[in-house]
C-alpha positions in Angstrom: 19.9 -13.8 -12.4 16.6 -10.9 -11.6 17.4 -9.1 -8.4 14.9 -11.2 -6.5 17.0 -14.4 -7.8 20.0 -12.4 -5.8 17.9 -11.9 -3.0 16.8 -15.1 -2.4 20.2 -17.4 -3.2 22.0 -18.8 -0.2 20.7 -21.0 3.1 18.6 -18.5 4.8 15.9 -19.2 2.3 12.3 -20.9 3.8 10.5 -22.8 1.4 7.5 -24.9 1.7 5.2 -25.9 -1.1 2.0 -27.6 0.4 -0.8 -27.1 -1.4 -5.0 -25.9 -0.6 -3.8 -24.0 2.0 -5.7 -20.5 1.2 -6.1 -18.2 3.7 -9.1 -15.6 3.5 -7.7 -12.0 3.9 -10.7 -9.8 2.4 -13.2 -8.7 -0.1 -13.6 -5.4 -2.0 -16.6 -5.2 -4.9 -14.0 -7.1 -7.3 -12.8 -10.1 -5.7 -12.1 -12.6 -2.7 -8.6 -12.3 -1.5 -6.5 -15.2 -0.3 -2.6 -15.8 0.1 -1.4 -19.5 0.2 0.4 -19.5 4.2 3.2 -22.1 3.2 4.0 -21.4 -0.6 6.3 -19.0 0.9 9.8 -17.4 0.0 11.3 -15.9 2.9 14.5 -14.2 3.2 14.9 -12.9 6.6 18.3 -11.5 6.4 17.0 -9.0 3.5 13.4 -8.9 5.2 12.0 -9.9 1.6 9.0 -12.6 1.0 7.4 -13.6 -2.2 4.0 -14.8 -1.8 1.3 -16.5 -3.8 -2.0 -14.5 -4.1 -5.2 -15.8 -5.2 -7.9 -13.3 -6.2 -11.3 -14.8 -7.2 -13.6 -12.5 -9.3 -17.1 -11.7 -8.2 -19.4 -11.2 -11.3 -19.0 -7.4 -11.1 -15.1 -8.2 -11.0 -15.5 -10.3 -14.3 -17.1 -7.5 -15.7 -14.3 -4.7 -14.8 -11.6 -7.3 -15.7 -13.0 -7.4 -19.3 -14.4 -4.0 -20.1 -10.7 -2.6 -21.6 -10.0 -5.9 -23.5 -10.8 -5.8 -27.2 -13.3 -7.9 -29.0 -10.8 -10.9 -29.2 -9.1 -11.0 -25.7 -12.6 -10.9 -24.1 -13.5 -13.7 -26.3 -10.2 -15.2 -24.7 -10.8 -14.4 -21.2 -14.6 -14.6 -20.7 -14.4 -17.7 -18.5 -12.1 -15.8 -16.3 -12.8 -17.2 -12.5 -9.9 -16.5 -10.4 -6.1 -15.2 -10.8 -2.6 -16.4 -9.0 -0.6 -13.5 -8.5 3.6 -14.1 -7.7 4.0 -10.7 -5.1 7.2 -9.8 -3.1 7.7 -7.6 0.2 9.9 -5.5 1.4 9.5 -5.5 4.5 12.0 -3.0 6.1 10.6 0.1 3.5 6.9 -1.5 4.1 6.5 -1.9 -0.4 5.7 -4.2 -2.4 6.2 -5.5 -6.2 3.9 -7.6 -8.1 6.0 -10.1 -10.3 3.6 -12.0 -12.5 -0.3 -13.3 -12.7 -1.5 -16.4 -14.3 -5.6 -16.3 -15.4 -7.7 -19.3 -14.7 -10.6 -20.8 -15.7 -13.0 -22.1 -12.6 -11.8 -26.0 -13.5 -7.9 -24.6 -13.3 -7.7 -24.2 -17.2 -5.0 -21.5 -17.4 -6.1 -18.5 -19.9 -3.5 -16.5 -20.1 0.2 -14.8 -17.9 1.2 -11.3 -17.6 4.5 -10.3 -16.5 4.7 -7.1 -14.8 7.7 -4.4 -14.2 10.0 -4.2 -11.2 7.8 -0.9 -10.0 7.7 -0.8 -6.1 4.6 0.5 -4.4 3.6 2.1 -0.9 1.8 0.2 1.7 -0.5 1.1 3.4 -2.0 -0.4 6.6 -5.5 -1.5 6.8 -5.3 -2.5 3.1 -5.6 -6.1 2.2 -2.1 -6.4 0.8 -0.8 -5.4 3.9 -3.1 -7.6 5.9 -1.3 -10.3 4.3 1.9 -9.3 5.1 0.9 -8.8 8.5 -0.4 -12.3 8.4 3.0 -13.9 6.9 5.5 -11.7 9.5 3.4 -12.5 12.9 3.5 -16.4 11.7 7.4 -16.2 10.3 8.9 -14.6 13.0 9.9 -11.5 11.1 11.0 -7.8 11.5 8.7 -5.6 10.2 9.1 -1.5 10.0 8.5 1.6 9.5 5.0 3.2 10.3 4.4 5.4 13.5 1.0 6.3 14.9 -0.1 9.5 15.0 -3.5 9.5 15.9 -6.7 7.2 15.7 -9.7 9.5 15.1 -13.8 9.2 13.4 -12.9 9.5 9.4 -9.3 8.8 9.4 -6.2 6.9 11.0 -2.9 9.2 10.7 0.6 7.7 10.9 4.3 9.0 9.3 6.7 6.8 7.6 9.8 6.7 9.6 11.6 6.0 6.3 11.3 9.1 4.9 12.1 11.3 8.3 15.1 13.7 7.3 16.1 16.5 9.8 18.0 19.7 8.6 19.3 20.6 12.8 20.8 23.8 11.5 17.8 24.9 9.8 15.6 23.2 12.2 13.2 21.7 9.4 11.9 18.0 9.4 11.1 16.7 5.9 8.3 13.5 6.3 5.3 12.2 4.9 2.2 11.6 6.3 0.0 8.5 5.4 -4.2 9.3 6.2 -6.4 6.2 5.9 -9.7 7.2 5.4 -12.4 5.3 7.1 -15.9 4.8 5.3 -17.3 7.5 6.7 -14.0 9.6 6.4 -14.2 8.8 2.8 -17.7 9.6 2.1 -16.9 13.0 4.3 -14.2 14.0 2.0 -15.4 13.2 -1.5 -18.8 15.9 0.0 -16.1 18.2 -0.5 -14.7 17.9 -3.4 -16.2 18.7 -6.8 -17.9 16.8 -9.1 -14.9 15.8 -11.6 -12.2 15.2 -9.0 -14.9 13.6 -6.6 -15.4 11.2 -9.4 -11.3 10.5 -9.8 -11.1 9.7 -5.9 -14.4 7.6 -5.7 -11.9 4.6 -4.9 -10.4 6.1 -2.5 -9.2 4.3 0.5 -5.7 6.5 1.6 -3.5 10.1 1.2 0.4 10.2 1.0 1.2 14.0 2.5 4.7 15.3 1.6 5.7 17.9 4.1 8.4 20.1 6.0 8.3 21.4 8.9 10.0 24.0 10.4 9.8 23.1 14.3 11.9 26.3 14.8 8.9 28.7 13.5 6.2 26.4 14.1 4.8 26.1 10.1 4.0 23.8 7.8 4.7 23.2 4.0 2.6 20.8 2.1 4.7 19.8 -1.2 3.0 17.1 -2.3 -0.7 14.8 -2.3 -1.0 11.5 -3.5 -4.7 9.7 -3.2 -4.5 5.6 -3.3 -7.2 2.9 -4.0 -7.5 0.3 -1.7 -4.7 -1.6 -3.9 -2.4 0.8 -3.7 -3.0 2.2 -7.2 -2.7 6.0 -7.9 -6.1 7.9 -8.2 -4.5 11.1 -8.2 -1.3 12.8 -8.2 -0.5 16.5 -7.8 1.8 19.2 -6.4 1.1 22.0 -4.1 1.7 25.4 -4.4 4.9 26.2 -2.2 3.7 28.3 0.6 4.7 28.1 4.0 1.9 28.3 6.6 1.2 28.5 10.8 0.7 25.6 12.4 -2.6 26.4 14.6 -2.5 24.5 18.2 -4.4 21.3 18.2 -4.4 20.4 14.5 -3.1 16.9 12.6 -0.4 18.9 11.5 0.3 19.9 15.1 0.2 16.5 16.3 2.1 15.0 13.9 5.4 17.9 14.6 4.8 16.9 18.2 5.4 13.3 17.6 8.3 13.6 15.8 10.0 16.1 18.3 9.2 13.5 20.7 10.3 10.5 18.8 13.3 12.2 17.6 14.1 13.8 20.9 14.8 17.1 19.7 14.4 20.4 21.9 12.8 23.7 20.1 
């Protein structure tokens, strides 16, 4: 039996299979994004849901879906219209796992299925992926963690996964990462800075994974770690950070962000 077979075996399963019940989420330049609201698996002891996903492709999509294929396999697929993905939630860690797709033609003609790896991905709120599981929790009844808010501001929003909050008391470091979700102008304002190569890499950009400690005892920051995300939750780019610990200046995201968790966290200096 897979691990989600596991998950989902005993009586606290919902299951309800009525069909043409789409529900619009989005749009990005690729597709229409829908999730069918009662072609649900919910397990609300575990906090896990599996979904069904239907992404139609616009004809810029069709042509992005086909450009890698070879010769033959876009012979196969050129009728391509829309896709039904199998995805599952975890709710409590905010992640989720694509299982398997299934390619159709417009009239329903399947074209081809993919079955994809047990790799966990980040959410990230705002995205479409997680406006669907917004969607499904608010209607189910279900317990949803573990972002904070930091700060709404112009370019970007700023939150920290409680998940991933570890506190050393003796040493009086916090270890946490910070999630920035770049608005369009926040976007636009950051690829200005970056050169033309990497600006090119993050053109999809949508958010920022910051891996940092904190020493709330010294008042500095060290940034570990940066991780740039499409609107899908791929990986753009991926890269360490020199070790170097650095002041904290009065006012800053960086600022705010130790000030939350000293507050959340009720610790003293």
């Amino acid at each position: 039996m897979s691990a989600w077979g596991k998950l989902f075996k005993g009586k606290d399963i919902k299951k309800s299979s009525d069909s043409d019940d789409w529900v619009y989420v989005g749009k990005t330049d690729n597709y229409d994004l829908y999730y069918h609201k009662k072609i649900l698996t919910i397990n609300h002891q575990n906090q896990f849901i599996l979904v069904n996903l239907k992404s139609i492709f616009s004809d810029i999509g069709k042509v992005s879906f086909l450009k890698p294929f070879s010769s033959t396999d876009k012979q196969k697929y050129q009728n391509i219209n829309y896709t039904i993905t199998i995805m599952g939630f975890d709710c409590k860690e905010l992640k989720y796992n694509i299982t398997n797709t299934i390619y159709y033609t417009k009239s329903g003609e399947i074209l081809g299925t993919f079955n994809f790896s047990s790799e966990w991905k980040d959410l990230v709120k705002d995205s479409l992926i997680y406006i669907v599981l917004r969607n499904i929790i608010e209607d189910n009844d279900i317990q949803m963690g573990d972002w904070a808010d930091v700060g709404k501001y112009d370019n970007f929003t700023v939150y920290y996964r409680l998940s991933t909050v570890k506190i050393d008391e003796k040493r009086k470091i916090i270890r946490v990462v910070k999630v920035t979700v770049y608005t369009e102008n926040g976007i636009n304002d950051f690829l200005n800075l970056l050169d033309d190569i990497t600006k090119q890499q993050l053109i999809d950009l949508s958010f920022e994974l910051s891996y940092y400690y904190l020493s709330y005892e010294h008042w500095k920051s060290n940034l570990i770690h940066l991780t740039y995300y499409d609107n899908s939750g791929n990986i753009l780019l991926d890269r360490e950070v020199p070790n170097k610990w650095e002041n904290i200046s009065p006012n800053t995201l960086v600022d705010i962000l130790l000030n939350k968790l000293l507050q959340d966290y009720n610790i003293v200096r």
